[in-house]
C-alpha atoms as one frame of an Amber mdcrd trajectory, in Angstrom:
protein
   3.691 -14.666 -20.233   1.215 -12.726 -17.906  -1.200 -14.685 -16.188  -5.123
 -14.138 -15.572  -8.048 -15.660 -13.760 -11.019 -13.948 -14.643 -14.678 -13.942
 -12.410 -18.093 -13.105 -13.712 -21.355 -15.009 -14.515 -21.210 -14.620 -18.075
 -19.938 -17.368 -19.904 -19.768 -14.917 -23.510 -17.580 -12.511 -20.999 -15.564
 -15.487 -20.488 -14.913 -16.814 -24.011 -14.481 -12.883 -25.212 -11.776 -12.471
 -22.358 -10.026 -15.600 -23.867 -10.115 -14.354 -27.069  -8.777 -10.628 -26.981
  -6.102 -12.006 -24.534  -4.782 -14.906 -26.899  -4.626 -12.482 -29.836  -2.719
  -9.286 -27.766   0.644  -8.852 -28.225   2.663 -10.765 -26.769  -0.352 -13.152
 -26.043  -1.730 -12.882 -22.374  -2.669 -16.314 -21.013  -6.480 -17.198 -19.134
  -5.349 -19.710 -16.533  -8.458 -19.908 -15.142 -12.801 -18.458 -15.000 -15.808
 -19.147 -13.709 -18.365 -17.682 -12.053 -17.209 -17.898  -8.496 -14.081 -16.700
  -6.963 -13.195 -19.673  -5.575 -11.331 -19.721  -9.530  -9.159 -16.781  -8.387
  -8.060 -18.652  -4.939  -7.288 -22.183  -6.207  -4.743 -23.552  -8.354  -4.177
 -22.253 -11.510  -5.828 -19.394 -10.914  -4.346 -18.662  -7.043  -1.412 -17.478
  -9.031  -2.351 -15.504 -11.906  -0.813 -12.371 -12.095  -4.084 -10.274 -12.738
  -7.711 -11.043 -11.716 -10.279  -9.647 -14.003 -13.420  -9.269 -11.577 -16.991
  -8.321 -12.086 -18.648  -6.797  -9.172 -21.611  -9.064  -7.877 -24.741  -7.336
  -6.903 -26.609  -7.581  -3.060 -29.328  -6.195  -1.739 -27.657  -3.479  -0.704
 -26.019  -2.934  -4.614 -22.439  -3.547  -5.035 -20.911  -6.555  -3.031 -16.979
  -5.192  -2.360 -16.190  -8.146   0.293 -14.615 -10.263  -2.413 -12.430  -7.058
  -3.738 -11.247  -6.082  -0.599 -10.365 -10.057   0.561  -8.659 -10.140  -2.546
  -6.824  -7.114  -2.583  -5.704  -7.859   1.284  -4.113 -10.699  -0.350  -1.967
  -8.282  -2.270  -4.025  -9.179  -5.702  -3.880  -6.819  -8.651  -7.469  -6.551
  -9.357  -8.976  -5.266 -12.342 -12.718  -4.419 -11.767 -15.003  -5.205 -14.924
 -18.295  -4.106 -14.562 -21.546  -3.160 -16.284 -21.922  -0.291 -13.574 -20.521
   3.070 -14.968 -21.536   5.163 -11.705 -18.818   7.148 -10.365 -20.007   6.176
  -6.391 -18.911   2.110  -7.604 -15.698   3.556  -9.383 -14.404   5.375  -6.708
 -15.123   3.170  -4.140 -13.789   0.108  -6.052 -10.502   2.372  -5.969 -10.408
   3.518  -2.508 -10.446  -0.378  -1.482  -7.665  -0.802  -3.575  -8.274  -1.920
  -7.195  -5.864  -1.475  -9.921  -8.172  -0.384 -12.464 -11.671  -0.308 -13.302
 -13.607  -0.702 -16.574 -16.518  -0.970 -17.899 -17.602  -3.624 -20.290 -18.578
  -0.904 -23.243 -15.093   0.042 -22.781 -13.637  -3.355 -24.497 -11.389  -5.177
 -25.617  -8.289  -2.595 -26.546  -8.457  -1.287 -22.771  -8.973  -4.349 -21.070
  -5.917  -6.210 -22.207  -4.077  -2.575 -21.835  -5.236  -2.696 -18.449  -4.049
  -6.072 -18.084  -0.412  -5.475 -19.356   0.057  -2.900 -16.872  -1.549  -4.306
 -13.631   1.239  -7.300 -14.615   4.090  -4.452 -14.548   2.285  -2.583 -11.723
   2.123   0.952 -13.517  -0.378   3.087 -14.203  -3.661   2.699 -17.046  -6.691
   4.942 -17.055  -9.437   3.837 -18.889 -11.950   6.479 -19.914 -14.692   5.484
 -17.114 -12.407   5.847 -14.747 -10.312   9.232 -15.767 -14.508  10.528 -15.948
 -14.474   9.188 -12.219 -11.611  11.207 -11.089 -12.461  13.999 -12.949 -15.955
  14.649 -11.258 -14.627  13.286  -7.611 -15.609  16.261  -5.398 -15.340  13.920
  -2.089 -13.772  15.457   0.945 -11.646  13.090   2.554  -8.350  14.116   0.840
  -5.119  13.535   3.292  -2.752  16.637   3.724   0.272  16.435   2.017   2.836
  18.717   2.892   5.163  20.744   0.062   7.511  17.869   0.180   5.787  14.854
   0.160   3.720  16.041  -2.622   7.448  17.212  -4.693   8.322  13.111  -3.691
   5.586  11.882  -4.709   4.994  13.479  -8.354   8.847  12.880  -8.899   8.792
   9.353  -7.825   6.011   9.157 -10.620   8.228  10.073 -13.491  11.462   8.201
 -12.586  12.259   4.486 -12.570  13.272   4.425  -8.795  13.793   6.310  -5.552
  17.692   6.427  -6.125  16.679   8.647  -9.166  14.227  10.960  -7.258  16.894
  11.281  -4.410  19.361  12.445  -7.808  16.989  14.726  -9.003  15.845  16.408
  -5.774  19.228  16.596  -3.760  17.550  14.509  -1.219  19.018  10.918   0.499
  17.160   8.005  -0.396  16.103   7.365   2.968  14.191  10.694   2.917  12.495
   9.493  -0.069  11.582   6.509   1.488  10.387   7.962   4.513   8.181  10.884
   2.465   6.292   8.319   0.144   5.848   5.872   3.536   4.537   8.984   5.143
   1.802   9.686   1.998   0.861   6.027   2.290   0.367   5.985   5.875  -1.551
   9.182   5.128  -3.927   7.862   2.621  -4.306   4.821   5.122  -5.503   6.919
   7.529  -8.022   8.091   5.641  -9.100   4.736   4.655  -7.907   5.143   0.806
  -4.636   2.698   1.434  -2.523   3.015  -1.678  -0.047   0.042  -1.136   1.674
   0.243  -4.247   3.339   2.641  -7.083  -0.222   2.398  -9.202  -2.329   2.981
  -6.158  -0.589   6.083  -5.290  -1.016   7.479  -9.348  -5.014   6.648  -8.369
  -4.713   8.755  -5.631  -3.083  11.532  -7.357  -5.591  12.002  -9.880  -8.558
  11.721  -7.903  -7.185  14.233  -5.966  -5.946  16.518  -8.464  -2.559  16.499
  -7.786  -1.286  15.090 -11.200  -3.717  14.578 -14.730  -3.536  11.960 -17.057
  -1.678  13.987 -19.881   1.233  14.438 -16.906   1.686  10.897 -16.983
């Protein structure tokens, strides 16, 4: 059964978490909430599969320290937050998020989101496909011809064996393109550490849409 610790303030977003996730199919199980993420790094909750987070607010707006600690920690974060502005969206994914929602969004994408931050592939909510759509930022790495053929191939099979099959390439050419589009995206500060985080990429950079998918 997947696992989920889930942070925010709100006690009703707690018990309405609880609820959609014991009636999904198969039921997802809330190991843990509260208001503080000190629920997301103890036991039960220090090993949930997912963390459900809502952004906490500063002075400054968004507070991103606890995303980015918890992503370091190779977390599969979903962000779930009242703010719909595509500066928090896109930012939440360039420090590595899985997904992002926002809490009009509800209950069928949430627990979608949920199932596949679990199996680590790739969910678009609406907010967030409206993110990527509008993203006109600059800092884009250069692929080159190949990488970018690796990389939309490796999207659409199960493993690298079957992009090596498909492309007439060795496996450890495969390997060494995609490591050479994540060091890429590192360097531009957008790390993508895993197969989901590279799909974010893509579509906020245009390589690949949703309907490609």
């Amino acid at each position: 059964m997947i696992s989920v610790v889930v942070v925010d303030d709100h006690p009703v977003v707690h018990a309405g978490v609880r609820a959609w996730c014991a009636l999904a199919d198969p039921p997802i199980q809330v190991v843990a909430w509260g208001a503080d993420l000190s629920v997301a790094w103890l036991a039960p909750g220090s090993a949930a599969d997912v963390v459900v987070l809502d952004l906490q607010l500063d002075l400054a707006g968004p507070a991103y320290g606890d995303l980015k600690r918890l992503v370091d920690a190779g977390r599969q974060v979903i962000v779930y937050s009242m703010r719909a502005d595509k500066e928090t969206v896109l930012t939440c994914m360039d420090i590595g998020a899985f997904s992002y929602l926002t809490k009009a969004e509800g209950e069928d994408h949430l627990v979608a989101a949920i199932a596949a931050a679990a199996a680590d592939t790739p969910y678009t909510p609406p907010a967030l496909s409206g993110a990527f759509g509008t993203d006109d930022r600059l800092h884009r790495p250069r692929l080159s011809p190949r990488e970018t053929e690796v990389l939309l191939e490796w999207f659409h099979s199960e493993s690298k064996e079957m992009v090596a099959r498909r492309l007439h390439l060795t496996v450890h050419r495969v390997s060494s393109c995609l490591e050479r589009v994540r060091v890429k995206y590192a360097n531009v500060g957008r790390a993508a550490p895993t197969k989901a985080a590279l799909v974010a990429r893509a579509l906020q950079d245009g390589l690949i849409t949703t309907d490609e998918l």
